[in-house]
Each structure stands twice: as structure tokens, then as C-alpha cells.
C-alpha positions as CSV (number, residue, x, y, z in Angstrom):
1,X,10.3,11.0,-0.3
2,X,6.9,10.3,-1.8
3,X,6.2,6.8,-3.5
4,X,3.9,4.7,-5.0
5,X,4.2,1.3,-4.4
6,X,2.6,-1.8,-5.5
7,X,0.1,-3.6,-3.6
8,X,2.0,-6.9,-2.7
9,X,4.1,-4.2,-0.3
10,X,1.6,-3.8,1.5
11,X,0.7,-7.7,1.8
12,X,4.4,-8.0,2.9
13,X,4.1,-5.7,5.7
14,X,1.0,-7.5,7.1
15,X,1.3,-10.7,5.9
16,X,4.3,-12.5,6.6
17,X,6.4,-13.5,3.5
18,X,9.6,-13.8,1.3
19,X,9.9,-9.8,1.0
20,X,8.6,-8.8,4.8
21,X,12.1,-7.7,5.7
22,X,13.0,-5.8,2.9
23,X,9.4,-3.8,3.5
24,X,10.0,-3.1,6.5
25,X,13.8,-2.0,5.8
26,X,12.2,0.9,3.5
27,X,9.7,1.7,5.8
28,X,12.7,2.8,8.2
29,X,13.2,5.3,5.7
30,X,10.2,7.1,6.9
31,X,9.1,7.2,3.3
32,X,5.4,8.9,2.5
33,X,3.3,6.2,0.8
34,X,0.2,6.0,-0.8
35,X,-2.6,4.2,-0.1
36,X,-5.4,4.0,-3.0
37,X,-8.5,2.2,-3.4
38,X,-6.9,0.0,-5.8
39,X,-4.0,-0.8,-3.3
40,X,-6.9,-2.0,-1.1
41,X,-8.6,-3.7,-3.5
42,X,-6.0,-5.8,-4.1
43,X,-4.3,-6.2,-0.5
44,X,-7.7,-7.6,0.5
45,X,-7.8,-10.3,-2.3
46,X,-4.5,-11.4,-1.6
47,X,-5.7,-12.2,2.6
48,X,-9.0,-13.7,1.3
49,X,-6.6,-15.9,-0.9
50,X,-4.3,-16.7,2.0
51,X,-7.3,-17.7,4.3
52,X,-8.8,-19.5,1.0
53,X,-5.1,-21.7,0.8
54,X,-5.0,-22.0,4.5
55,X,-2.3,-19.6,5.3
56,X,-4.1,-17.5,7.7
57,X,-7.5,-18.5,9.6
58,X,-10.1,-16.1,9.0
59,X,-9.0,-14.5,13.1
60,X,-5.8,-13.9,11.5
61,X,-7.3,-12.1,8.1
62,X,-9.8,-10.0,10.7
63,X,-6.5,-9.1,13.4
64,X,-4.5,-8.5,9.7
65,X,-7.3,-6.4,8.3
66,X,-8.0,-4.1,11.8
67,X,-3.9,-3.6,11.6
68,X,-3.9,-1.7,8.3
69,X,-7.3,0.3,9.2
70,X,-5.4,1.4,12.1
71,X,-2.5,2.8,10.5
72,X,-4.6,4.4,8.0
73,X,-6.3,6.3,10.8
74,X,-3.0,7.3,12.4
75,X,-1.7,8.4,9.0
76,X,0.9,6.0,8.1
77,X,-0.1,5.6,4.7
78,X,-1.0,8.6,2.8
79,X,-4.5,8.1,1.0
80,X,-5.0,9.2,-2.1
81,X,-7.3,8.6,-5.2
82,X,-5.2,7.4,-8.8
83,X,-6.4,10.2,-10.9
84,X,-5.7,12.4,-8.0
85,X,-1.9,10.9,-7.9
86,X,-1.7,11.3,-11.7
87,X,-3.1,15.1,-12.4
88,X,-0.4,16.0,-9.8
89,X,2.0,13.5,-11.9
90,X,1.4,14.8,-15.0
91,X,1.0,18.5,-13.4
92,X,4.3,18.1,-12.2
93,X,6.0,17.5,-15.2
94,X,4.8,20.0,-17.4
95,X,6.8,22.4,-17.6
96,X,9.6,19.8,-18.4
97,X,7.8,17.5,-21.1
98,X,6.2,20.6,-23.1
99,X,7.5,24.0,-23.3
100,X,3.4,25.6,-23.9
């Protein structure tokens, strides 16, 4: 199973919150997700505003932040560029939404 998720999953996975457990109960599906610039984007806004509100210190945000850059490098999240993820989208359904 491939899936895009939004971004606050990924704050739940490495930030504790309300939703942690369910995050990590879909990630024992072994599902492939992916990981865009935007999903970065945001995830690092959301621990900047954590630190900013006193949630996390700023050692907590940099052990947070060195967390997800090493599961990117051991390919837990698929990267992948949005226009990338939506030619193959679109690609994909083709044949089913036009008959050309």
C-alpha cells in the first residue's frame, strides 16, 4: 500500500501527541509513504512552533529533527516531489476517467 499522508502524521510520529498511537498503529502496516518537500515544510514549522510554545526545548527539536533525517536515509519514507506524485496520479487513471 502506497499513501499520502498529511503532514501532522508525521509530527505525530516524532512529536508526542493526541494521534501518536494511532500513527504508529498504521505504520505496523508496513505501509509505503511519501515524503515531499511540502510534508517537510510543514513538519518543521510545526517543531519550531512547539519549541516557540515551550513544548520541546530547542535539544529536543535538533534530537526530533536528526530522527526523521535518519529514517529518510534508511528509506522509511519514500521521497517524492508533488507533481511527480500527481503525473503518476493522473497517469494512472487515464485509461479509466477518458476513454482517448
Amino acid at each position: 500500500m502506497t499513501v499520502y499522508v498529511d503532514s501532522s502524521f508525521f509530527v505525530s510520529l516524532y512529536v508526542a501527541d493526541c494521534y501518536s498511537d494511532d500513527a504508529y498503529c498504521f505504520m505496523q502496516e508496513s505501509p509505503v509513504v511519501w515524503l515531499t518537500p511540502l510534508h517537510r515544510a510543514e513538519w518543521a514549522h510545526a517543531v519550531a512552533q512547539n519549541v516557540f510554545r515551550g513544548v520541546l526545548t530547542t535539544s529536543d527539536a535538533d534530537r526530533i529533527y536528526a530522527n526523521l533525517e535518519a529514517d529518510r536515509r534508511a528509506w522509511v519514507w519514500r521521497a517524492g516531489e508533488l507533481t511527480t506524485l500527481f503525473t503518476r496520479y493522473v497517469l494512472s487513471w487515464r485509461g479509466t476517467l477518458c476513454h482517448c
